[in-house]
HTML snippet that shows the backbone in 3Dmol.js (N, CA, C, O; Angstrom):
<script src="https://3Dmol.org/build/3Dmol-min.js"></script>
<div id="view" style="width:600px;height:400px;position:relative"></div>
<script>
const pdb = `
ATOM      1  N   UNK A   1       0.846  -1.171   0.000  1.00  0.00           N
ATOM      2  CA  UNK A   1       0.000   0.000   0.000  1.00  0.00           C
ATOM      3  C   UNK A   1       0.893   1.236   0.000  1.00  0.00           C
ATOM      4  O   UNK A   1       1.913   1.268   0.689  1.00  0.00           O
ATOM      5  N   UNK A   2       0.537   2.191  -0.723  1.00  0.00           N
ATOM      6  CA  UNK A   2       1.615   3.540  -1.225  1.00  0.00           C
ATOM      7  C   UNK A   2       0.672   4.845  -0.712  1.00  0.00           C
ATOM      8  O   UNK A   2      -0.347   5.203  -1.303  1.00  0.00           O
ATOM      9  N   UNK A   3       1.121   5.376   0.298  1.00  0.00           N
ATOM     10  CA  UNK A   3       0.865   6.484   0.592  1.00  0.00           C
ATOM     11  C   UNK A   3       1.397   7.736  -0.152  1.00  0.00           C
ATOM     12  O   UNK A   3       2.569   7.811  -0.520  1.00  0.00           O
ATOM     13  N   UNK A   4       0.698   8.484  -0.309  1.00  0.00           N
ATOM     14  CA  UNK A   4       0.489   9.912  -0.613  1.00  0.00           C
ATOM     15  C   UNK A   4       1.894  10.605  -1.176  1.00  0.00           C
ATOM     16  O   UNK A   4       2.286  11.249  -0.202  1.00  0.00           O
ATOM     17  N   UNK A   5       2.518  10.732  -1.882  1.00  0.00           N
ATOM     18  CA  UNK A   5       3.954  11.122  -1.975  1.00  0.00           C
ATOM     19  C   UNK A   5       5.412  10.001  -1.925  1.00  0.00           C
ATOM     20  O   UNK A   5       6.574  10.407  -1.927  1.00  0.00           O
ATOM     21  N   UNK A   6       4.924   8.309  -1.876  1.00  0.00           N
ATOM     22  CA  UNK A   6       5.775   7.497  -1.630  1.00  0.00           C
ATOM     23  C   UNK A   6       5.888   7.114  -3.120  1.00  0.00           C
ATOM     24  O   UNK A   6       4.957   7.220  -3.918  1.00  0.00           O
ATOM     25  N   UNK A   7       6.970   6.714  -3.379  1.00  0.00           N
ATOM     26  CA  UNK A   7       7.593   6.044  -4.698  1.00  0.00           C
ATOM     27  C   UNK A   7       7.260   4.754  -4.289  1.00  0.00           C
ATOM     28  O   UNK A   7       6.777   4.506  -3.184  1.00  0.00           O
ATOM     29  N   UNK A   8       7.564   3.722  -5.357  1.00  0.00           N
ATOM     30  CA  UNK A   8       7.293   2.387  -5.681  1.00  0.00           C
ATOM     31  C   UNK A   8       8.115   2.149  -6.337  1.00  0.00           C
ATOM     32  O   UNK A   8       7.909   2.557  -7.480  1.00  0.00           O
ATOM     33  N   UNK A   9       9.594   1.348  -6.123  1.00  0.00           N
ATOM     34  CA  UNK A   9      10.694   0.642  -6.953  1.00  0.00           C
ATOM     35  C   UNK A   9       9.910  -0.694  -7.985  1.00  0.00           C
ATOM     36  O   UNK A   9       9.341  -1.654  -7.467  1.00  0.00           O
ATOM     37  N   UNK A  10      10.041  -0.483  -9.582  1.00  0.00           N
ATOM     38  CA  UNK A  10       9.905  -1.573 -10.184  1.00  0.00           C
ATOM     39  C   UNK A  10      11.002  -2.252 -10.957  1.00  0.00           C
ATOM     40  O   UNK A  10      11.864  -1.674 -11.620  1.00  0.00           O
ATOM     41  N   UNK A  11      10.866  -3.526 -10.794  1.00  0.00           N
ATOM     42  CA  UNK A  11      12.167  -4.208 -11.670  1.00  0.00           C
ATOM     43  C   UNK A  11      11.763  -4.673 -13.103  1.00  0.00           C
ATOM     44  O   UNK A  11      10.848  -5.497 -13.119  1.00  0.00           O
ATOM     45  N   UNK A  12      12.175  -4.370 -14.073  1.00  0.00           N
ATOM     46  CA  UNK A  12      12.039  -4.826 -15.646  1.00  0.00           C
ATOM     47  C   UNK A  12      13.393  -5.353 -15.749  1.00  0.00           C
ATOM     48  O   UNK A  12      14.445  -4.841 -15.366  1.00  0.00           O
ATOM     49  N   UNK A  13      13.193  -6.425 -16.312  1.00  0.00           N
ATOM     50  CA  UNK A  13      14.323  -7.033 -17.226  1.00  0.00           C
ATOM     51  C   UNK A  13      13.878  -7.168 -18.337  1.00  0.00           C
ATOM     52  O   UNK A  13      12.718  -7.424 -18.659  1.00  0.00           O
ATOM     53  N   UNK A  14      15.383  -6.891 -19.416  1.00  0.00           N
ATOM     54  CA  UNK A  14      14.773  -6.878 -20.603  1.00  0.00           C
ATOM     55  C   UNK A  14      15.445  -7.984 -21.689  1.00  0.00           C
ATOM     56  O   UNK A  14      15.393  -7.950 -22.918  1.00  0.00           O
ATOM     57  N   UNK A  15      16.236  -9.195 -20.617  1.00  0.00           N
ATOM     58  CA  UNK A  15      16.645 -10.074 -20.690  1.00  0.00           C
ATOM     59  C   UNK A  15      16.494 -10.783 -20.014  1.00  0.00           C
ATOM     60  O   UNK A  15      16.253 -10.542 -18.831  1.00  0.00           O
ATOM     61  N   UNK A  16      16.607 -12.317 -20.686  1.00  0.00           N
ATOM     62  CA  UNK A  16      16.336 -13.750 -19.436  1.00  0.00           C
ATOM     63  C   UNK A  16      17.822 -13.790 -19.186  1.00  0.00           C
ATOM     64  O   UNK A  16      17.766 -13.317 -18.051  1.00  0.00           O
ATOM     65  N   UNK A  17      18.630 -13.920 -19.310  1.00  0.00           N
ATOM     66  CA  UNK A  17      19.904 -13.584 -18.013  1.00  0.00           C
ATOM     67  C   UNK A  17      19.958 -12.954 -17.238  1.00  0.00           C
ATOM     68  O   UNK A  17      20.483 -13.380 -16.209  1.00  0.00           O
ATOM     69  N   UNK A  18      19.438 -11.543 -17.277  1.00  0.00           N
ATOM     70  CA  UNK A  18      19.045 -10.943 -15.732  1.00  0.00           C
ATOM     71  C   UNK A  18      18.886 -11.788 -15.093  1.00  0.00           C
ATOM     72  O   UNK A  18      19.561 -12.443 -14.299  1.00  0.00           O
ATOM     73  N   UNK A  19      17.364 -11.790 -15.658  1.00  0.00           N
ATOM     74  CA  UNK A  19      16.516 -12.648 -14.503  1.00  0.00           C
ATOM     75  C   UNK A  19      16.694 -14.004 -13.856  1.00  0.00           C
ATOM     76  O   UNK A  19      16.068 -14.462 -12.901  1.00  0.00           O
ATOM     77  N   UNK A  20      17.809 -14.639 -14.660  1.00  0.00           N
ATOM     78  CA  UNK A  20      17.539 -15.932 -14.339  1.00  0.00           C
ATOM     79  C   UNK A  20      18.984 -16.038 -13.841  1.00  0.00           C
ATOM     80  O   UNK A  20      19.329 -17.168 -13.498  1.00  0.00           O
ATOM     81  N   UNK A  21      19.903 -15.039 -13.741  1.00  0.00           N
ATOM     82  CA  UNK A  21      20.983 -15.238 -12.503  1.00  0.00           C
ATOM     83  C   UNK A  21      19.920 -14.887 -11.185  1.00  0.00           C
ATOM     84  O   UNK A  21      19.814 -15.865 -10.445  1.00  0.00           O
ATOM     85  N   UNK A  22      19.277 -13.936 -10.833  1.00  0.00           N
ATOM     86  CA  UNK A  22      18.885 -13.751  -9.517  1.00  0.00           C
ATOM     87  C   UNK A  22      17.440 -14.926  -9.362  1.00  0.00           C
ATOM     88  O   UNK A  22      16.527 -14.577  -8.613  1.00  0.00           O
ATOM     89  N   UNK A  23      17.353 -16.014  -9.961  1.00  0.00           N
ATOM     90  CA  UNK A  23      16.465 -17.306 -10.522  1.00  0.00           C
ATOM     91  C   UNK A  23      17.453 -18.035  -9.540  1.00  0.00           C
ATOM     92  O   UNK A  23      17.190 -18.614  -8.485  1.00  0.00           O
ATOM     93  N   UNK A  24      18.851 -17.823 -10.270  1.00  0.00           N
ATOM     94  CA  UNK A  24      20.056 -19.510  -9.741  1.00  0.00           C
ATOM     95  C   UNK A  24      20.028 -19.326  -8.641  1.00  0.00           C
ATOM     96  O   UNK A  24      19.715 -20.309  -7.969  1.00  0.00           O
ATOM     97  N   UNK A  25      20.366 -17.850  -7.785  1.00  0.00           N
ATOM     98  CA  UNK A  25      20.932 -17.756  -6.495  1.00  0.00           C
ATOM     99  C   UNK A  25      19.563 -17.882  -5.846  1.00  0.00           C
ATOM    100  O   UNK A  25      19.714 -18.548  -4.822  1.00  0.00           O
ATOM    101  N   UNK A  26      18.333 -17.540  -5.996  1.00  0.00           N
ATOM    102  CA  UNK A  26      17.267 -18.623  -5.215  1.00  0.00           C
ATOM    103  C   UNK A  26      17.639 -19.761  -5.259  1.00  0.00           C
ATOM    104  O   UNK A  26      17.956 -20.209  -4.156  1.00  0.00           O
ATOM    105  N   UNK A  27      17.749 -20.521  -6.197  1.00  0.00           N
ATOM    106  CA  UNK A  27      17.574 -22.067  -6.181  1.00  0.00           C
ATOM    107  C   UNK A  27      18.975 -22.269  -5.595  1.00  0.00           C
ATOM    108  O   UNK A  27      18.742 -22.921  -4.578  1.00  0.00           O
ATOM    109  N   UNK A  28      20.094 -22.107  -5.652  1.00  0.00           N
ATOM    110  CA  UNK A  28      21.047 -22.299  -5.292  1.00  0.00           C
ATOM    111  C   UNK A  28      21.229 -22.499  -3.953  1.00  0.00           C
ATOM    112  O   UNK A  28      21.840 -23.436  -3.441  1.00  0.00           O
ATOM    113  N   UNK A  29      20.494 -21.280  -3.209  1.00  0.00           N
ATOM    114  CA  UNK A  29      20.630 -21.250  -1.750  1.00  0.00           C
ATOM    115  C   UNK A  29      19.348 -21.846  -1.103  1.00  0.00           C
ATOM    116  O   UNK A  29      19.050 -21.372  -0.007  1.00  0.00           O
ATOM    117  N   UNK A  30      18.496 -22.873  -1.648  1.00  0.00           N
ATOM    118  CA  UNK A  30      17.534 -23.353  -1.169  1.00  0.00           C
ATOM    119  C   UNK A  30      17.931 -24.748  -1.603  1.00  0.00           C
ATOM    120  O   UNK A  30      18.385 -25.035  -2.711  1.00  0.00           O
ATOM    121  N   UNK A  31      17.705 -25.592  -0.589  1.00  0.00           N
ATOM    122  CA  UNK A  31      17.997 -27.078  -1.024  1.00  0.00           C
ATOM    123  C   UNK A  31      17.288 -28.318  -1.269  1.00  0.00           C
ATOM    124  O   UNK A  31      17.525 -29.510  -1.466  1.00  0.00           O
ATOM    125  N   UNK A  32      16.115 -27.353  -1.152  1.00  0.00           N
ATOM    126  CA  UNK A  32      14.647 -27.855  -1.826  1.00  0.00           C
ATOM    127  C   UNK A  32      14.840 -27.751  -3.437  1.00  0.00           C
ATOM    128  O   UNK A  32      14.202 -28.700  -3.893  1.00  0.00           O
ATOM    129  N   UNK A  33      15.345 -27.130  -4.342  1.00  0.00           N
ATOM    130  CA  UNK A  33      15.523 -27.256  -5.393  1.00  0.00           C
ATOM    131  C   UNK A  33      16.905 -27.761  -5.990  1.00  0.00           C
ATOM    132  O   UNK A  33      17.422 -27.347  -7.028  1.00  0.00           O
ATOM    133  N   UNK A  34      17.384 -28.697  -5.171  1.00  0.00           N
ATOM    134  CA  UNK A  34      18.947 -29.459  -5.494  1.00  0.00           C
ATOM    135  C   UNK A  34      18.738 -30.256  -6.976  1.00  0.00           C
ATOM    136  O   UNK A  34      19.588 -30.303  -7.865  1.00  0.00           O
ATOM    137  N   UNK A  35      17.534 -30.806  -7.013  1.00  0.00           N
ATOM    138  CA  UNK A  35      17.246 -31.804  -7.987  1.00  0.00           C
ATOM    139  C   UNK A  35      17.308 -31.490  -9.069  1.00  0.00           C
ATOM    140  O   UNK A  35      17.715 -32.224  -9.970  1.00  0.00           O
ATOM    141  N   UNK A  36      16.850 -30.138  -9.230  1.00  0.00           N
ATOM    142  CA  UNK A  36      16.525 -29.319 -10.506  1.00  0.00           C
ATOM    143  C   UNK A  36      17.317 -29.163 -11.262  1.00  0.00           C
ATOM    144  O   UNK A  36      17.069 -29.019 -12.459  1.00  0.00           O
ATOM    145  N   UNK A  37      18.592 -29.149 -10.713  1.00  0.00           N
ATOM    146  CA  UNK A  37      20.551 -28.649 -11.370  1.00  0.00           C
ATOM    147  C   UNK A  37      20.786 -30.299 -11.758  1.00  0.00           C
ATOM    148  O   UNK A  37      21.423 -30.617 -12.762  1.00  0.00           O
ATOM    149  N   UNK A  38      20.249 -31.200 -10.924  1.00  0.00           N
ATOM    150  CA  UNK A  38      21.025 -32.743 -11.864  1.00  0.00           C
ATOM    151  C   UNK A  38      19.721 -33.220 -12.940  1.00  0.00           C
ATOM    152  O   UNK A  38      20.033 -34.097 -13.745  1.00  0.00           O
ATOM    153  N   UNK A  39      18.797 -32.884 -12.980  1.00  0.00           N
ATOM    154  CA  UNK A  39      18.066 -32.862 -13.977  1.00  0.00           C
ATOM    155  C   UNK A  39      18.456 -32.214 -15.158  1.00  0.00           C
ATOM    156  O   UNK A  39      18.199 -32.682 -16.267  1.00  0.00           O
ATOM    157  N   UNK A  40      19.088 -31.119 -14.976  1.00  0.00           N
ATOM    158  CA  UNK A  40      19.714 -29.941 -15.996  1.00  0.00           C
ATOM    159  C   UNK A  40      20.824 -30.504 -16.385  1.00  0.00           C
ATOM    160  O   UNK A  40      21.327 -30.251 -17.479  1.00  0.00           O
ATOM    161  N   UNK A  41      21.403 -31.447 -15.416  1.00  0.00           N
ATOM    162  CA  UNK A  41      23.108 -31.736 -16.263  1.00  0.00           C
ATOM    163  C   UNK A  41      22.711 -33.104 -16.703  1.00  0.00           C
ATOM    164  O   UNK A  41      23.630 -33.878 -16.969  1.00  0.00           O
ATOM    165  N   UNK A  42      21.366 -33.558 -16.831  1.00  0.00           N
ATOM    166  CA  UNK A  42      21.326 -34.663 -17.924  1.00  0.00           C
ATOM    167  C   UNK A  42      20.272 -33.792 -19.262  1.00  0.00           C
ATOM    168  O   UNK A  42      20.248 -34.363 -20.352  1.00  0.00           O
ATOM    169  N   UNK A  43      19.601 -32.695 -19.145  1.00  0.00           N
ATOM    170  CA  UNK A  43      18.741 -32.318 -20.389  1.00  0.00           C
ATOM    171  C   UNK A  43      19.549 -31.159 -20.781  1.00  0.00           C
ATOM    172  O   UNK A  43      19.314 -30.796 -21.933  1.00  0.00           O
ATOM    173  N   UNK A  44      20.337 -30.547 -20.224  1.00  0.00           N
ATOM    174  CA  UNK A  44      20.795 -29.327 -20.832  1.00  0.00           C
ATOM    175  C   UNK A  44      21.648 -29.733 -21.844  1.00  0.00           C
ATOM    176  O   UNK A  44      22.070 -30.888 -21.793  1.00  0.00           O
ATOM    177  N   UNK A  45      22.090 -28.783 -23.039  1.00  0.00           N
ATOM    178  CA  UNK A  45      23.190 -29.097 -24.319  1.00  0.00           C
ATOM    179  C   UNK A  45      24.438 -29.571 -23.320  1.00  0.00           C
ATOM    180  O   UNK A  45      24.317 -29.491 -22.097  1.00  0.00           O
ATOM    181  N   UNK A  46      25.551 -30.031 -23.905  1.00  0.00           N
ATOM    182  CA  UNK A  46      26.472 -29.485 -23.215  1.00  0.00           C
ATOM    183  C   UNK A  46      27.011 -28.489 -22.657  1.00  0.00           C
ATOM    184  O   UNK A  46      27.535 -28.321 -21.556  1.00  0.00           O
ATOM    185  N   UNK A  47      26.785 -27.699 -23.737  1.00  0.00           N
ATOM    186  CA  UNK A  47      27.381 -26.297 -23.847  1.00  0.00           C
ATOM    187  C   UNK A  47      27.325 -25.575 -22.811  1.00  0.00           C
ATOM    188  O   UNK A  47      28.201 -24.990 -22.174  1.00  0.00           O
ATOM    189  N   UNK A  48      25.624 -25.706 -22.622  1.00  0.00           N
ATOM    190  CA  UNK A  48      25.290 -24.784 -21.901  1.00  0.00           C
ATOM    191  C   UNK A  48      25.032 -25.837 -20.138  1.00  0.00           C
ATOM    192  O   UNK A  48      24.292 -25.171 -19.416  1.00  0.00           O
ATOM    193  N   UNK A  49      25.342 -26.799 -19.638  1.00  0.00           N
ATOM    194  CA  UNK A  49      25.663 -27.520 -19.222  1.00  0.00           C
ATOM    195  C   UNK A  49      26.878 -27.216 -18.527  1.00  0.00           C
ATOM    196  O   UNK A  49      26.826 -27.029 -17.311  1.00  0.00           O
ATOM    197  N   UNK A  50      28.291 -27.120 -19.330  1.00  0.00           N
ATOM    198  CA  UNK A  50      29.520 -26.735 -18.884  1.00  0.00           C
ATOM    199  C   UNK A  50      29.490 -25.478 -18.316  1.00  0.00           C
ATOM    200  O   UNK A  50      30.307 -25.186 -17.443  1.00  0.00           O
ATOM    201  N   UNK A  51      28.076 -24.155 -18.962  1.00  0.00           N
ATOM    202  CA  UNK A  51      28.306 -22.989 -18.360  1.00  0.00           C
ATOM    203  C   UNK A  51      27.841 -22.648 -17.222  1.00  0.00           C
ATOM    204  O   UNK A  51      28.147 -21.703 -16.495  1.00  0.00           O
ATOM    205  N   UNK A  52      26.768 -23.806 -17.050  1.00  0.00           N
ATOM    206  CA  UNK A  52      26.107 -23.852 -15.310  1.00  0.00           C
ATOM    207  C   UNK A  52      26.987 -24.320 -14.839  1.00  0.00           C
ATOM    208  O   UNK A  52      27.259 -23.496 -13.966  1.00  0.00           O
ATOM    209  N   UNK A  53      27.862 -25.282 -14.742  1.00  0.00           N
ATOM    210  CA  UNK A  53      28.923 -26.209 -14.008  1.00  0.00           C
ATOM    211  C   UNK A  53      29.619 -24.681 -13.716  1.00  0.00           C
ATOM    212  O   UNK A  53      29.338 -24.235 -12.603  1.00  0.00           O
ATOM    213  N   UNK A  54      30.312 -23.995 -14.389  1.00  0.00           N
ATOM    214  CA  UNK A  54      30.895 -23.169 -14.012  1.00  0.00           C
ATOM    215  C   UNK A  54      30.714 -21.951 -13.087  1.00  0.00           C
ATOM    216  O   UNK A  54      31.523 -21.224 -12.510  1.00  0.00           O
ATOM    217  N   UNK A  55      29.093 -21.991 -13.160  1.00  0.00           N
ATOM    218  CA  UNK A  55      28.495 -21.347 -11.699  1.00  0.00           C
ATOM    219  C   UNK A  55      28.125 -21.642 -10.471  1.00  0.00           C
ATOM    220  O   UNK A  55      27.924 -20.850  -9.550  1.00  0.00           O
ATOM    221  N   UNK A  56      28.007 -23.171 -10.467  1.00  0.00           N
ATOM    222  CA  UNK A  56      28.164 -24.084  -9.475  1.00  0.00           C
ATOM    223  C   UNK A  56      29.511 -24.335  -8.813  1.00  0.00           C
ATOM    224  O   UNK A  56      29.776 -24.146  -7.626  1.00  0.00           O
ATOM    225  N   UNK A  57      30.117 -24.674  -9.525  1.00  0.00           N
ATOM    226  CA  UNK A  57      31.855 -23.937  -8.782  1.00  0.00           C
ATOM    227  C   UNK A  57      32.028 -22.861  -8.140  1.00  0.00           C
ATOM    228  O   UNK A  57      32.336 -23.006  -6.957  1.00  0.00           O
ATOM    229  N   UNK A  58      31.896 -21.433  -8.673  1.00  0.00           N
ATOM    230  CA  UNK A  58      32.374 -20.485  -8.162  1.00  0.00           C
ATOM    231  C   UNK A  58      30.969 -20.523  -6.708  1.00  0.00           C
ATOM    232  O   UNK A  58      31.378 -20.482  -5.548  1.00  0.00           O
ATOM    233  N   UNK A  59      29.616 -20.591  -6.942  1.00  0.00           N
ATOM    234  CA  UNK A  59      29.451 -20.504  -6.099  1.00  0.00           C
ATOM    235  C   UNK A  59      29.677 -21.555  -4.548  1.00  0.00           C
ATOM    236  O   UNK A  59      29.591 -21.186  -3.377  1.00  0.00           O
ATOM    237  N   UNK A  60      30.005 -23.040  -5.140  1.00  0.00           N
ATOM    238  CA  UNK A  60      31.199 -23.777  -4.193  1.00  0.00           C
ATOM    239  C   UNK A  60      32.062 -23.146  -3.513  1.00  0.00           C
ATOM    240  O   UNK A  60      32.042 -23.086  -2.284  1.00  0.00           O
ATOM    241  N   UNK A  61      33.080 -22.502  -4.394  1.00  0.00           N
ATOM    242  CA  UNK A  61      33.697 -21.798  -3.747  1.00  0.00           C
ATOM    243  C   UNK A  61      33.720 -20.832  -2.997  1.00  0.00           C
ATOM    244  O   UNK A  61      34.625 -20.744  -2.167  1.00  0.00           O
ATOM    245  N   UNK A  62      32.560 -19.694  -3.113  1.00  0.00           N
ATOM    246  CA  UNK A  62      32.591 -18.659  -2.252  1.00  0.00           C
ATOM    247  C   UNK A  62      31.739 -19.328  -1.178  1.00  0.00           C
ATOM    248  O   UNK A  62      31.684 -18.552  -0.224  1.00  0.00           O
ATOM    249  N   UNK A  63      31.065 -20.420  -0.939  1.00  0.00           N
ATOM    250  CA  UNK A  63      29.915 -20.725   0.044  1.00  0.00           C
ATOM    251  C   UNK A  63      31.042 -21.875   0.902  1.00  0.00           C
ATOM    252  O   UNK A  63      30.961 -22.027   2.121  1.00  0.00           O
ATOM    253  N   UNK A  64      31.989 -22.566   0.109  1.00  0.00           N
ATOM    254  CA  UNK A  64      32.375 -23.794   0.799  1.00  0.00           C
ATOM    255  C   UNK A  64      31.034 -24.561   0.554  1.00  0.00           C
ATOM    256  O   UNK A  64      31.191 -25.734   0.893  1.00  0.00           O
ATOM    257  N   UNK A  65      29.500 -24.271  -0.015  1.00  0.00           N
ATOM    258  CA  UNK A  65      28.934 -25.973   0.037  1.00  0.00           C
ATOM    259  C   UNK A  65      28.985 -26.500  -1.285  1.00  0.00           C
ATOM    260  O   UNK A  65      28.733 -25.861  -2.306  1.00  0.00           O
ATOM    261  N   UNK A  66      29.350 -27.787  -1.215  1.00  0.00           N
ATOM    262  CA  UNK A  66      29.514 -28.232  -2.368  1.00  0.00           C
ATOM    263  C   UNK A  66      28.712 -29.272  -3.030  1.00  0.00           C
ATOM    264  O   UNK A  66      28.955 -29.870  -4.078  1.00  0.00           O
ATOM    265  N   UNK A  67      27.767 -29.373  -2.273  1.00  0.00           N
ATOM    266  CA  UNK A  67      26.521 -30.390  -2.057  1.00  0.00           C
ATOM    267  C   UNK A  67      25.607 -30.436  -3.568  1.00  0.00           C
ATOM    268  O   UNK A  67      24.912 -31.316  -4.076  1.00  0.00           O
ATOM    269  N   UNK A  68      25.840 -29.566  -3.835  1.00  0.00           N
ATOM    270  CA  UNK A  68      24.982 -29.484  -5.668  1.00  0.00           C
ATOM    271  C   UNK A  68      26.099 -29.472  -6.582  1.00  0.00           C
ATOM    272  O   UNK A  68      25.696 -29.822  -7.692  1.00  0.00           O
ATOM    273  N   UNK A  69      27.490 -29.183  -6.580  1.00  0.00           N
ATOM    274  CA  UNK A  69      28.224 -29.024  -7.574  1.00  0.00           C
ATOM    275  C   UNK A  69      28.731 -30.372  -8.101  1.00  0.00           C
ATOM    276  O   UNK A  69      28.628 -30.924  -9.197  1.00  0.00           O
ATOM    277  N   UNK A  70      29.584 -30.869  -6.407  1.00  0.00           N
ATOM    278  CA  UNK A  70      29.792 -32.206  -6.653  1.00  0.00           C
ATOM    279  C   UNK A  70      28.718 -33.616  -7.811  1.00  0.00           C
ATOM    280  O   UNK A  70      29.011 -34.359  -8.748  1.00  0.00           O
ATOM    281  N   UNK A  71      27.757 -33.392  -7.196  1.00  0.00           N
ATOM    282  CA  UNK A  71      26.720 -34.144  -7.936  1.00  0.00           C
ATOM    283  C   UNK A  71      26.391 -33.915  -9.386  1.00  0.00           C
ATOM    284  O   UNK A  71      26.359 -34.710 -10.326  1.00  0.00           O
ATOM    285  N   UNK A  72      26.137 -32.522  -9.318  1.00  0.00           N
ATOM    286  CA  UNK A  72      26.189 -31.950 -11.194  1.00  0.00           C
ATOM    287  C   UNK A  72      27.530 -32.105 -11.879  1.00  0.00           C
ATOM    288  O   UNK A  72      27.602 -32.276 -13.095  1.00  0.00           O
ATOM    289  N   UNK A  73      28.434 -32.053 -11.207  1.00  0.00           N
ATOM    290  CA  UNK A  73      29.854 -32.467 -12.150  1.00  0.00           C
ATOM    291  C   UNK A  73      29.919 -34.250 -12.405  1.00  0.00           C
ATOM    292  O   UNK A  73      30.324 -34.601 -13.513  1.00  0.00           O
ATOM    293  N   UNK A  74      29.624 -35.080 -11.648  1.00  0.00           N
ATOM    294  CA  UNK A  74      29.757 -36.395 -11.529  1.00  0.00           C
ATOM    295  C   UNK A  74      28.635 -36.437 -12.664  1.00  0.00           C
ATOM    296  O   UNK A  74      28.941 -36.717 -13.823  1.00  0.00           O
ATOM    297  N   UNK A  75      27.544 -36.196 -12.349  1.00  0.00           N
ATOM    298  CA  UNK A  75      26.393 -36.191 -13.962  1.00  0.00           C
ATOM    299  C   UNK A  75      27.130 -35.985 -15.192  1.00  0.00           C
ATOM    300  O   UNK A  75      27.384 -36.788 -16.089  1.00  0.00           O
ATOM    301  N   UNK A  76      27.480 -34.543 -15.049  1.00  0.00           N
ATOM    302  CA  UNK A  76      28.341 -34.239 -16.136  1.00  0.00           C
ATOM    303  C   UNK A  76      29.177 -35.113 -16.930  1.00  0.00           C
ATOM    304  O   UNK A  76      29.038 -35.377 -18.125  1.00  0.00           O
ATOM    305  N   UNK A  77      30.191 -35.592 -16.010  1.00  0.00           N
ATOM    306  CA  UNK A  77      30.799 -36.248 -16.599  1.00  0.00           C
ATOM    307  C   UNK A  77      30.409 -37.513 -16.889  1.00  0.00           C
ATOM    308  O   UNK A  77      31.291 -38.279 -17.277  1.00  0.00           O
ATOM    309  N   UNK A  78      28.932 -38.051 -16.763  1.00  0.00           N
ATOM    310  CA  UNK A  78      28.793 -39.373 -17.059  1.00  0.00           C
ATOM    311  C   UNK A  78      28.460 -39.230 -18.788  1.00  0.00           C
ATOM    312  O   UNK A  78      28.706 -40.163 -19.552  1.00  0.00           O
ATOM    313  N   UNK A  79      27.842 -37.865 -19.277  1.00  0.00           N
ATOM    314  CA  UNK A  79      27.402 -37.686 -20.470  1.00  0.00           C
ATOM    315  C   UNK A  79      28.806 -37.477 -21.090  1.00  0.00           C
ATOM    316  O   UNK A  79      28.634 -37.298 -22.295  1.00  0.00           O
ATOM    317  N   UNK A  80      29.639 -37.443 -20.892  1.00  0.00           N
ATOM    318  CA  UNK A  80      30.914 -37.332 -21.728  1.00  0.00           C
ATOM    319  C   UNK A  80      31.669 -38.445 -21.865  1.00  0.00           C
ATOM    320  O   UNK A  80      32.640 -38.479 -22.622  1.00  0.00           O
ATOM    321  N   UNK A  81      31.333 -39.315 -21.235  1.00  0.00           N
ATOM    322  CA  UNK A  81      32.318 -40.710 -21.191  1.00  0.00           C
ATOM    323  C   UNK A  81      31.691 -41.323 -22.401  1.00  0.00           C
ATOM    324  O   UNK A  81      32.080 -42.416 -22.811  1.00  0.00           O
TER     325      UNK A  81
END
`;
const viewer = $3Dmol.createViewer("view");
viewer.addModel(pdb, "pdb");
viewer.setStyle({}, {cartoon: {color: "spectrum"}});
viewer.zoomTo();
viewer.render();
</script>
């Protein structure tokens, strides 16, 4: 509810990468959606596969948890063998 003289911040994106980095770091930091990332590293291209892996790392690394990366890389690499 907006009183009399108050602004209202709106967010537009005018890209799905915006939106869907501040998408990962929900799912990322909720572990109710763990499943969703090894589902992705068996339907995603590779391509784009290797480029989530690579955000799953860094965020490994800055969190120390490694509880989704580990698992999406072991997927990973089962589609490459």
């Amino acid at each position: 509810m907006l009183f009399e003289g108050e602004t209202q911040r709106e967010w537009y994106f005018q890209h799905d990468k915006i939106a869907a980095f501040f998408i990962v770091r929900t799912f990322l930091g909720d572990p109710r959606f763990r499943g969703v990332y090894f589902l992705l590293a068996t339907l995603l291209s590779i391509d784009a596969a290797q480029a989530l892996r690579e955000t799953l790392i860094q965020y490994a690394a800055d969190t120390k948890d490694h509880t989704v990366s580990d698992t999406f890389m072991q997927l990973l690499r089962t589609r490459k063998a």
